[in-house]
C-alpha positions as CSV (number, residue, x, y, z in Angstrom):
1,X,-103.2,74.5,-49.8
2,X,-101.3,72.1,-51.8
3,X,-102.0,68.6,-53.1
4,X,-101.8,65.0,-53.1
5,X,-101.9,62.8,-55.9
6,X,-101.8,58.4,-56.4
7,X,-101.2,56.6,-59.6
8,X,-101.9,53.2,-58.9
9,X,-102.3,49.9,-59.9
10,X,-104.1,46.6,-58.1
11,X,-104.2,47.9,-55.1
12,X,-106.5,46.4,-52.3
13,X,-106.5,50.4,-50.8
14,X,-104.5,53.2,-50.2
15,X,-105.1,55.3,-47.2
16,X,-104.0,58.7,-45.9
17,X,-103.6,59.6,-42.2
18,X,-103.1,63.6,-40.8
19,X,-100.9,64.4,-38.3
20,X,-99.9,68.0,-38.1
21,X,-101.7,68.5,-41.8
22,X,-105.3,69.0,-42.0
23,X,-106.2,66.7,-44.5
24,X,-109.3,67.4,-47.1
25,X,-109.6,64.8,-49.4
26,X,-107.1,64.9,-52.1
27,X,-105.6,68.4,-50.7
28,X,-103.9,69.6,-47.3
29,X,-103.0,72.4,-45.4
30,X,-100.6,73.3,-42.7
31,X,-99.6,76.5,-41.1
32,X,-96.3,77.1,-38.8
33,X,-92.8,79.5,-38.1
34,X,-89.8,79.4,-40.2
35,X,-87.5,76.3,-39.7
36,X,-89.9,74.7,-37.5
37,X,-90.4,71.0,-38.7
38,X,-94.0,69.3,-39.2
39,X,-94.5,65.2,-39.6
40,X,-97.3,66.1,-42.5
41,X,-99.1,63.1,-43.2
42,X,-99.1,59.2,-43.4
43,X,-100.0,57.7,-46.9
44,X,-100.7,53.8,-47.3
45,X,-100.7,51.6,-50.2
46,X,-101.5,47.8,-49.8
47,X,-102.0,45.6,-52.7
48,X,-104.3,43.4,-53.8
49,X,-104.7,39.8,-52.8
50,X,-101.8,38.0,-55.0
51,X,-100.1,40.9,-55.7
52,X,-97.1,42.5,-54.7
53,X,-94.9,45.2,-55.5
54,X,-92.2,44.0,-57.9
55,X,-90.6,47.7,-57.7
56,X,-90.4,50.2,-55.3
57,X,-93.0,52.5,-54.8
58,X,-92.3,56.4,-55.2
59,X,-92.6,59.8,-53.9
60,X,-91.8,63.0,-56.0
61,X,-91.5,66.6,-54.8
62,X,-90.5,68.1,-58.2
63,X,-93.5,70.0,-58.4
64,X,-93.2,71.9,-54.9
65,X,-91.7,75.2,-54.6
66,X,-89.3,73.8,-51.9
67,X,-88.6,70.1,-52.8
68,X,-85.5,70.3,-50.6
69,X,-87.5,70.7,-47.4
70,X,-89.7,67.9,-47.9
71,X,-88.4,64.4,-46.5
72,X,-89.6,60.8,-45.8
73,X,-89.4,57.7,-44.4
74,X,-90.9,54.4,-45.2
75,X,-92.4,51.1,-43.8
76,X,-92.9,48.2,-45.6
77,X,-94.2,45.2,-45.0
78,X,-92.3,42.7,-46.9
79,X,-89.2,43.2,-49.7
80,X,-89.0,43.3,-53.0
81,X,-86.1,40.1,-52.8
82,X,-88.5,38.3,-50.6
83,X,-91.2,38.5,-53.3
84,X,-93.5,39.1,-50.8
85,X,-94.0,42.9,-50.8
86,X,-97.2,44.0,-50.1
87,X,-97.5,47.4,-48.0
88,X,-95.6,50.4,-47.9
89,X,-96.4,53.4,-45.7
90,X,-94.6,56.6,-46.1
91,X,-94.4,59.2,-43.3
92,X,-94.1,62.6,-45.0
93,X,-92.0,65.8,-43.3
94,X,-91.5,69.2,-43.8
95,X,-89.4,71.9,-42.7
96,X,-90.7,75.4,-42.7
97,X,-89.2,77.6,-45.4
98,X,-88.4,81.9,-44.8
99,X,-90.9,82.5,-47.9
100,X,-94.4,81.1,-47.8
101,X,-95.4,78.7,-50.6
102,X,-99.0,77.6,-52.0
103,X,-99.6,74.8,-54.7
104,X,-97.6,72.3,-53.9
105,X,-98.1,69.1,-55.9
106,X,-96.9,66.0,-53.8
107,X,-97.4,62.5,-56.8
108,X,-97.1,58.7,-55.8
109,X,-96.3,56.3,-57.7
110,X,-97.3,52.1,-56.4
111,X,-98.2,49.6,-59.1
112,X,-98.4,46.2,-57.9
113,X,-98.0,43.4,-60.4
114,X,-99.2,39.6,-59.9
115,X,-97.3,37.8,-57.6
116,X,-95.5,34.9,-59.7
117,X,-96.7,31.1,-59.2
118,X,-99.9,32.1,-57.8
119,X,-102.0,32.6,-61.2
120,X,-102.3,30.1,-64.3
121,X,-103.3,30.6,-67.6
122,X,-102.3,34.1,-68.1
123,X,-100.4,36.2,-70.5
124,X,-98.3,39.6,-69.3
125,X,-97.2,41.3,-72.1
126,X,-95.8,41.3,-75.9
127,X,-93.1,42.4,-76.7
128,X,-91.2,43.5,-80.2
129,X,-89.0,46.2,-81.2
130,X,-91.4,48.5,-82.7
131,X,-89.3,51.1,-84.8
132,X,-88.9,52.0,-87.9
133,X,-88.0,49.0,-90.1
134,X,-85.2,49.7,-92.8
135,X,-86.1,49.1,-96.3
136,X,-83.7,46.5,-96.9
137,X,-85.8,44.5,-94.2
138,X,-84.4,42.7,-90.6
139,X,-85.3,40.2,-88.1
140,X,-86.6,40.7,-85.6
141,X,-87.9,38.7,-82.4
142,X,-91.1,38.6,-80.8
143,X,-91.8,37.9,-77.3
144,X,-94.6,37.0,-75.3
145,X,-94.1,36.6,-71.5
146,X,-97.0,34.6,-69.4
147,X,-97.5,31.6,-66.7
148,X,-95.7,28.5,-68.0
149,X,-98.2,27.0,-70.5
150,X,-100.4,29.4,-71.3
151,X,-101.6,30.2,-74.3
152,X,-102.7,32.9,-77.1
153,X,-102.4,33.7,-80.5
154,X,-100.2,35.0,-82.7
155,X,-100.6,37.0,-86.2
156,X,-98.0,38.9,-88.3
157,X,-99.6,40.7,-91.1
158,X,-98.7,43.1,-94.0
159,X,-100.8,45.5,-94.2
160,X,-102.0,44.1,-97.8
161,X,-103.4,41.5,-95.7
162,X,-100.3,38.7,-96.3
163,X,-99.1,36.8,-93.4
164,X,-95.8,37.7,-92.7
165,X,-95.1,34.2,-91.4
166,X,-96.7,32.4,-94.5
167,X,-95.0,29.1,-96.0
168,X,-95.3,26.1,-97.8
169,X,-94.4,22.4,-97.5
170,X,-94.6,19.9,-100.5
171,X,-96.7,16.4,-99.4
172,X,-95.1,13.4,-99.8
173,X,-97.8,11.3,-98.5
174,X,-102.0,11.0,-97.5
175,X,-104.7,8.7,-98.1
176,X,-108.2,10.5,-98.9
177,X,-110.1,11.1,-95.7
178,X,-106.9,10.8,-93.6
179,X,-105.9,13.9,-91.4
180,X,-102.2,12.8,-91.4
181,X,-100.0,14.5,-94.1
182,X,-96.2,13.4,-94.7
183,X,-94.5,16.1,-95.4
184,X,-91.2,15.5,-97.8
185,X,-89.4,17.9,-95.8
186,X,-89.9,19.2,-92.2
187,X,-90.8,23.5,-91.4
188,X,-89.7,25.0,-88.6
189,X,-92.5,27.6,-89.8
190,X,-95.5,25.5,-89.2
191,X,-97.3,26.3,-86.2
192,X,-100.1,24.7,-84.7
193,X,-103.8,26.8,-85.7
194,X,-102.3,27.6,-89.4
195,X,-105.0,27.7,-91.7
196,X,-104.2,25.2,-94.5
197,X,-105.0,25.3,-98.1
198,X,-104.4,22.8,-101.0
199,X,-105.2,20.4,-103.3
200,X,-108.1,18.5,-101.8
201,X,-108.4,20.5,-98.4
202,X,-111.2,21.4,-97.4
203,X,-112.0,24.9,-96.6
204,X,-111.7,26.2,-93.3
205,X,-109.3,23.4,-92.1
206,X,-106.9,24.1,-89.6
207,X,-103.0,22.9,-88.2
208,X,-103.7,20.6,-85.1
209,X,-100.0,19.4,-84.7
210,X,-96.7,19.3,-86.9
211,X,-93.9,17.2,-85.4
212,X,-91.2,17.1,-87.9
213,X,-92.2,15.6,-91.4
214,X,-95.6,14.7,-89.7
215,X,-98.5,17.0,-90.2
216,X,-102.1,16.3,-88.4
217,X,-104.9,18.2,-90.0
218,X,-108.6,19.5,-88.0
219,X,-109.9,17.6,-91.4
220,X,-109.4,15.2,-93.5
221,X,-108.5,15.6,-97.0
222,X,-111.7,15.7,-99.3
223,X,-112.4,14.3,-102.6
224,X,-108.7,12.4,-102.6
225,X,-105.7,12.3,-101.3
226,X,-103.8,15.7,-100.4
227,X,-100.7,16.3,-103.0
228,X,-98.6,19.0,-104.2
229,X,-98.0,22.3,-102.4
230,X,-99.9,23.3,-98.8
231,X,-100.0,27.0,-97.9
232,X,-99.8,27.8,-94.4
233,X,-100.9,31.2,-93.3
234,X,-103.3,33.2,-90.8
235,X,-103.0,33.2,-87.2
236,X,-101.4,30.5,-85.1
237,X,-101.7,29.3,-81.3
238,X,-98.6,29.7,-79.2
239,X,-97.7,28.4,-75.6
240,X,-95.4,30.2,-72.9
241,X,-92.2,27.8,-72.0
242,X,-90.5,27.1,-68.7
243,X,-88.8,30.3,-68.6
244,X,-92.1,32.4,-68.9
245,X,-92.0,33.5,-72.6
246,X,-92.4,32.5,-76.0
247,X,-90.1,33.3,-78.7
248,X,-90.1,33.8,-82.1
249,X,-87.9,35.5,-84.8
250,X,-89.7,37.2,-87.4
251,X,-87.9,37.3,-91.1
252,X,-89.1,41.6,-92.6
253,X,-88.6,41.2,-96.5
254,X,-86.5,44.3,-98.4
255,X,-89.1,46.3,-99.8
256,X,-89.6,48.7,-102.9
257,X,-93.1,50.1,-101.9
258,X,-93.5,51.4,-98.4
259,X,-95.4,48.9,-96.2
260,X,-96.5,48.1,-92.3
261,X,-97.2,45.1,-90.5
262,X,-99.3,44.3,-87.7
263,X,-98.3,42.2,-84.9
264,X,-101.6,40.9,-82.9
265,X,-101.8,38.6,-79.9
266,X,-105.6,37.8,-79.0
267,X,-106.8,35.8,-76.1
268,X,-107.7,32.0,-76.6
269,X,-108.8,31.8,-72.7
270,X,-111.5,34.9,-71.8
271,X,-110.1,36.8,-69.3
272,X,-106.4,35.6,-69.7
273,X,-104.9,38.8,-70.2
274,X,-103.8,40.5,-67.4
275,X,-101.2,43.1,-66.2
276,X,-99.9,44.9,-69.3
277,X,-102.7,43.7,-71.6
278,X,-105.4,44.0,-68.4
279,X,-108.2,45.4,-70.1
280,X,-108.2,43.9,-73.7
281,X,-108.8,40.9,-75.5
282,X,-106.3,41.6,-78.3
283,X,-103.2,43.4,-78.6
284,X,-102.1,44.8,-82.0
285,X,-98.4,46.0,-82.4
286,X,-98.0,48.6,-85.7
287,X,-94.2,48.2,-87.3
288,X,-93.9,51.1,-90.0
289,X,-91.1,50.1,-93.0
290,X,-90.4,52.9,-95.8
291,X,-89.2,52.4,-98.5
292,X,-85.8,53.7,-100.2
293,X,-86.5,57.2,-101.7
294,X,-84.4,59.3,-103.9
295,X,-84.7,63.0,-102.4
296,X,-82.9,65.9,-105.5
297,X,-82.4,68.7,-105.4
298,X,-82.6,70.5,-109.0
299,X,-81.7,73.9,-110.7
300,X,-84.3,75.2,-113.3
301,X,-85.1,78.6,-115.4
302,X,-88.0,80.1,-116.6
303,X,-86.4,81.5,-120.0
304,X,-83.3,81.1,-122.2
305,X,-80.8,83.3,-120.1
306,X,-79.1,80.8,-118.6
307,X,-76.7,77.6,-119.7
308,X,-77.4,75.3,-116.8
309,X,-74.8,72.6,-116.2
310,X,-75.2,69.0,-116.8
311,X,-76.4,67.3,-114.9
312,X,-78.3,70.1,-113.4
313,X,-79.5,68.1,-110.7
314,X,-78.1,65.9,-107.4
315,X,-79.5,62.7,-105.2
316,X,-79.0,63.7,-101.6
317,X,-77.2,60.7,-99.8
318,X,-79.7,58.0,-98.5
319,X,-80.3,56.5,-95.0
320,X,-77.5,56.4,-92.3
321,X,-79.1,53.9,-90.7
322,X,-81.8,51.7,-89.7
323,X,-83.3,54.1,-87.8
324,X,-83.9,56.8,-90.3
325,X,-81.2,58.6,-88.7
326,X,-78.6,60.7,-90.7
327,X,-75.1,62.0,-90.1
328,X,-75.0,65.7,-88.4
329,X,-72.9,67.2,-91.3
330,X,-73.9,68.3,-94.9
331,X,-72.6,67.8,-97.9
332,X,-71.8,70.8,-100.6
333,X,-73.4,70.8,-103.6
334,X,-71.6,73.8,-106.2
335,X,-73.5,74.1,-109.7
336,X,-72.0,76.2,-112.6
337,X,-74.4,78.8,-114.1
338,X,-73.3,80.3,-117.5
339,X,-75.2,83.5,-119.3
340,X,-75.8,82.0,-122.8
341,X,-75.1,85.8,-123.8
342,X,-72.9,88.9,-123.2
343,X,-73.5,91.3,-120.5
344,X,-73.9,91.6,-116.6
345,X,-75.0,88.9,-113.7
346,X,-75.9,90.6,-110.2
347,X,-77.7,88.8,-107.1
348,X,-81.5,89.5,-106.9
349,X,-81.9,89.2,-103.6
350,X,-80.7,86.9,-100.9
351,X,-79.9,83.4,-101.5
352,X,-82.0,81.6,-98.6
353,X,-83.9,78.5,-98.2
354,X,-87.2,80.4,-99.3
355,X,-85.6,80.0,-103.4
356,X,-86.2,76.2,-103.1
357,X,-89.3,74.9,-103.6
358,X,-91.0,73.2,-100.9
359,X,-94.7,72.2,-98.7
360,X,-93.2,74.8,-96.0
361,X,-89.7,75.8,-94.6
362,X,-88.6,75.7,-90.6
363,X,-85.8,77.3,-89.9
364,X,-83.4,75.5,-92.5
365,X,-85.4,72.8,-92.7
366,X,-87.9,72.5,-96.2
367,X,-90.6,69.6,-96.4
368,X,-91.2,68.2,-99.5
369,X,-93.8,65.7,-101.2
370,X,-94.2,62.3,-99.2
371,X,-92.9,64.1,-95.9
372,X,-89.5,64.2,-97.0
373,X,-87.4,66.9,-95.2
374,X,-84.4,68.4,-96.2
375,X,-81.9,71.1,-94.1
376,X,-80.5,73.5,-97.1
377,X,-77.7,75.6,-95.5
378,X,-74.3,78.1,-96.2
379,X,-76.1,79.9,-99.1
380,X,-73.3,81.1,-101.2
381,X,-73.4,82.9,-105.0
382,X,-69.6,83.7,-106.7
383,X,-69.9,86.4,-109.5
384,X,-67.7,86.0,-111.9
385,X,-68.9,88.7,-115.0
386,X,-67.3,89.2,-118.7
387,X,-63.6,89.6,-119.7
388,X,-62.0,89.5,-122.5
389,X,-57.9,88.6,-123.5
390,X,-55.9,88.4,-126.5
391,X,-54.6,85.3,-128.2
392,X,-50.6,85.4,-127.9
393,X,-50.3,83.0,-131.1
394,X,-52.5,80.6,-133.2
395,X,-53.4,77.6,-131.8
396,X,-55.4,74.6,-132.9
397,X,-55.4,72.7,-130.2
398,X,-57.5,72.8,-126.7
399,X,-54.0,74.3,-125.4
400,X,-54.2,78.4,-126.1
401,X,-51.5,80.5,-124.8
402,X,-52.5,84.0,-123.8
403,X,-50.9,87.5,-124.5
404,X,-51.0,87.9,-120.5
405,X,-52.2,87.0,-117.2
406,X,-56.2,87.7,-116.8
407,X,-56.9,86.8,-113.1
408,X,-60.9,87.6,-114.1
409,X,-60.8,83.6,-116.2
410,X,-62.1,81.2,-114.3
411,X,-62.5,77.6,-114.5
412,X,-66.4,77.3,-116.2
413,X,-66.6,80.1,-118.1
414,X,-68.3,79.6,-121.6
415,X,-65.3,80.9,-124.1
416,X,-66.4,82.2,-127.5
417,X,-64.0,83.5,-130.4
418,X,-62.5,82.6,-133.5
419,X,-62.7,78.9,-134.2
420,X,-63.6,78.2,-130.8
421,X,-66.2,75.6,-130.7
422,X,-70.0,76.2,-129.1
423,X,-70.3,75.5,-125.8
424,X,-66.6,75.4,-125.0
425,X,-65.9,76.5,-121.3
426,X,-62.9,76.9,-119.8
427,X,-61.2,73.1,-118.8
428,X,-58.3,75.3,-116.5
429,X,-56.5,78.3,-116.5
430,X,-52.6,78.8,-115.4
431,X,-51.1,82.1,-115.9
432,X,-51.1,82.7,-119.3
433,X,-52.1,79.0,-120.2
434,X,-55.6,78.2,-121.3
435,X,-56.8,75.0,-121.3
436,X,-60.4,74.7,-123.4
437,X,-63.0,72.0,-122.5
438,X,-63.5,71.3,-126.4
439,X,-61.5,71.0,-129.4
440,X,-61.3,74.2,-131.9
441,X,-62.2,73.9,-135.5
442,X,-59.4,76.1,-136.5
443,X,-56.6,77.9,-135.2
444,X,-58.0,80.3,-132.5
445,X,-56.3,83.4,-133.0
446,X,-57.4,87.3,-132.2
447,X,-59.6,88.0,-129.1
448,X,-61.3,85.5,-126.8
449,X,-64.2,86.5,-124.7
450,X,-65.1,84.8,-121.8
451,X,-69.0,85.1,-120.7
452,X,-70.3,85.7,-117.4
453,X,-70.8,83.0,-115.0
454,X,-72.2,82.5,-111.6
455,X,-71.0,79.8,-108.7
456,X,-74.2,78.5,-107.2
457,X,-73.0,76.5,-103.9
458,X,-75.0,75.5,-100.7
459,X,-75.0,72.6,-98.2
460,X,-77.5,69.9,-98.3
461,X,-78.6,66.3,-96.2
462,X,-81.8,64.4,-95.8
463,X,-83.6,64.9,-92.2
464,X,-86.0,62.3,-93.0
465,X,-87.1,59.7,-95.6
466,X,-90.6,60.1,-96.4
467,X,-93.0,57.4,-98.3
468,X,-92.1,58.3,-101.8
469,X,-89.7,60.1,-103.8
470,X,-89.3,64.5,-104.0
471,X,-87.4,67.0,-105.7
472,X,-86.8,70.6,-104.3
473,X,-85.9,72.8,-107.2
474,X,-84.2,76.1,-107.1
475,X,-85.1,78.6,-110.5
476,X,-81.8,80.6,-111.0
477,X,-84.0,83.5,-112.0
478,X,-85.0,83.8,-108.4
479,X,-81.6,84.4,-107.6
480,X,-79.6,86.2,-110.5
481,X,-80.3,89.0,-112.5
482,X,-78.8,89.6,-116.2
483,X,-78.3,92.6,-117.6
């Protein structure tokens, strides 16, 4: 048995016909010898009255076990470049396979849209680039396709509850009573159905035209004449031009706070919404815009065993892009961890992404507050533990020339002897040539010792921007032991 299935849309009827199938409803069955060929069924889709089919109709056999023995062919009534497509009737085949087969899904796809000239009135769609907004803000255009005239209306909103597409205009001119406002400049941001509020406005007064400079009120001005600054804001009626759709560009702000807007179109005529808004009276489009947060990543302790360096933290790079998307490769971070004593480091452990803190971990992927995520990779840990090397001569200077070559110095270490100031490290080491990070206090003479220190290093970059800043923070005591 296998089976049939239609998704439709304004169509007047759709019919099925057997031939060598038997046909039960939304299922059929057939029975036969291998390689001998079958002419299934008939399936026929007619639209409704004013509709036609703008795009072809479909048939899919991905979801039988043998889609390369099913074929068809089709009749229409009509073409798509005649604008006048109305029925199309497919004739399904099938060829017998060598294996037998069961469940067999056979899908349909016919949606019929309005036929063009032959409505009035109506509005099709809206239509705005929905993703992700960049915090630094964009314009963006809005369009709403309908029959030539037709109108709706229009809202942009923060979600605080601000129009989006609020503005001002300074009166020049008005006599008490009057519903005629001169403007002292024109706005191209006045539309017609602003609510209007102001100096001597009454409440609930509305825009009923704006031609340049010239504003016509639903009321007149109340208790004198209007003066000073008008706010324009709420929803606003809009009409569909010549071409079929109304345009507007709308101006996103740069933002410190994470925000959304929503974009609503609402009917003005009852039933005026058809096709892709058939079904509602208002259409509300959400736009998401995050702000710019600073993800770090931070070493920590939890006692006195270690120096940490300074800084001891790092800001991952910020957005790639508008779309929240971020290059592929990571960055490597390498932090310097001193003992602040003599004696032994070893590795407690393995260094994974587990030692950072986080909500959870994926994989290499760790979520932090505000649905940040981060990808913490190439765990690495350099052990570099004590030595020790004799002065060759006296020196005062951050320039200390050793007895011999010690290939266990390293660039970092913390350096105590003699004269040799707290918290001096090692500024670079060249054969026998030390260089120290601080000035002595003396000449440094006799034996220097050079502490143990540990190279921290792992790759880091931002998967995704969340709504608020986060820190991941990696204790060194989860990762070395001092003995």
């Amino acid at each position: 048995m296998a089976t049939i299935i239609s998704n439709t849309q304004h169509l007047a009827s759709e019919t099925v016909a057997a031939i060598d199938a038997t046909i039960n409803g939304s299922t059929y069955t057939f029975s036969g010898g291998v390689g001998q060929n079958f002419k299934l069924f008939t399936k026929t889709f007619t639209t409704t009255t004013n509709f036609i089919f703008e795009q072809n109709p479909t048939v899919d056999f991905s979801k039988t076990e043998f889609p390369e023995n099913y074929s068809f062919t089709v009749e229409d009534t009509g073409s798509i470049s005649g604008g006048n497509f109305t029925v199309r009737k497919y004739t399904i085949f099938y060829t017998m396979p060598s294996e037998s087969s069961s469940g067999d899904i056979i899908t349909f796809n016919a949606f019929a849209n309005i036929k063009r000239g032959t409505s009035t009135g109506k509005i099709r769609n809206i239509n705005i680039d929905s993703s992700e907004l960049p915090y630094y803000g964009q314009k963006r255009k809005i369009k709403v396709y309908g029959d030539v005239s037709a109108t709706a209306t229009l809202r942009a909103q923060i979600t605080s509850g601000t129009d989006l597409t609020q503005t001002t205009a300074v009166v020049s001119a008005n006599e008490s009573g009057s519903t005629t406002v001169t403007l002292v400049n024109s706005n191209i941001g006045i539309f017609k159905g602003m609510a209007v509020a102001g100096t001597n406005i009454a409440g609930g007064t509305t825009v009923s035209n704006i031609s340049g400079k010239t504003l016509t009120l639903s009321a007149g001005s109340s208790g004198g004449a209007a003066s000073g600054t008008l706010t324009f804001s709420n929803s606003f009626a809009i009409q569909i031009g010549s071409n079929g759709v109304y345009e507007l560009e709308l101006d996103f702000p740069s933002i410190t706070s994470s925000t959304s807007y929503t974009i609503t179109l609402t009917e003005i005529a009852g039933g005026s919404f058809i096709e892709d808004l058939n079904g509602v009276t208002s259409k509300a489009i959400v736009i998401q815009q995050r702000a710019k947060t600073v993800v770090t990543v931070a070493l920590s302790q939890s006692a006195s065993t270690w120096t940490l360096p300074s800084p001891s933290s790092v800001t991952l790079p910020g957005l790639a892009n508008r779309t929240n998307d971020f290059a592929s490769s990571s960055s490597r971070f390498e932090f310097i961890v001193n003992s602040s004593a003599d004696g032994e480091i070893s590795k407690d452990g393995t260094f994974a992404i587990a030692d950072f803190t986080s909500s959870s971990t994926s994989v290499n992927v760790a979520t932090l507050a505000n649905s940040n995520q981060v990808t913490l990779t190439g765990f690495d840990i350099q052990i570099n533990n004590k030595t020790t090397q004799a002065v060759a001569s006296a020196s005062s200077t951050i320039n200390i020339p050793l007895s011999a070559v010690n290939t266990a110095i390293k660039v970092g270490m913390t350096v105590t002897g003699t004269n040799v100031a707290g918290s001096t490290t090692v500024a670079a080491i060249s054969g026998k040539n030390l260089i120290l990070s601080t000035t002595p206090s003396g000449a440094v003479s006799g034996t220097l010792t050079f502490r143990p220190m540990a190279v921290v290093s792992f790759f880091a970059r931002v998967n995704f921007h969340g709504t608020g800043a986060a820190t991941t923070t990696l204790n060194v005591d989860n990762i070395l032991n001092f003995s």
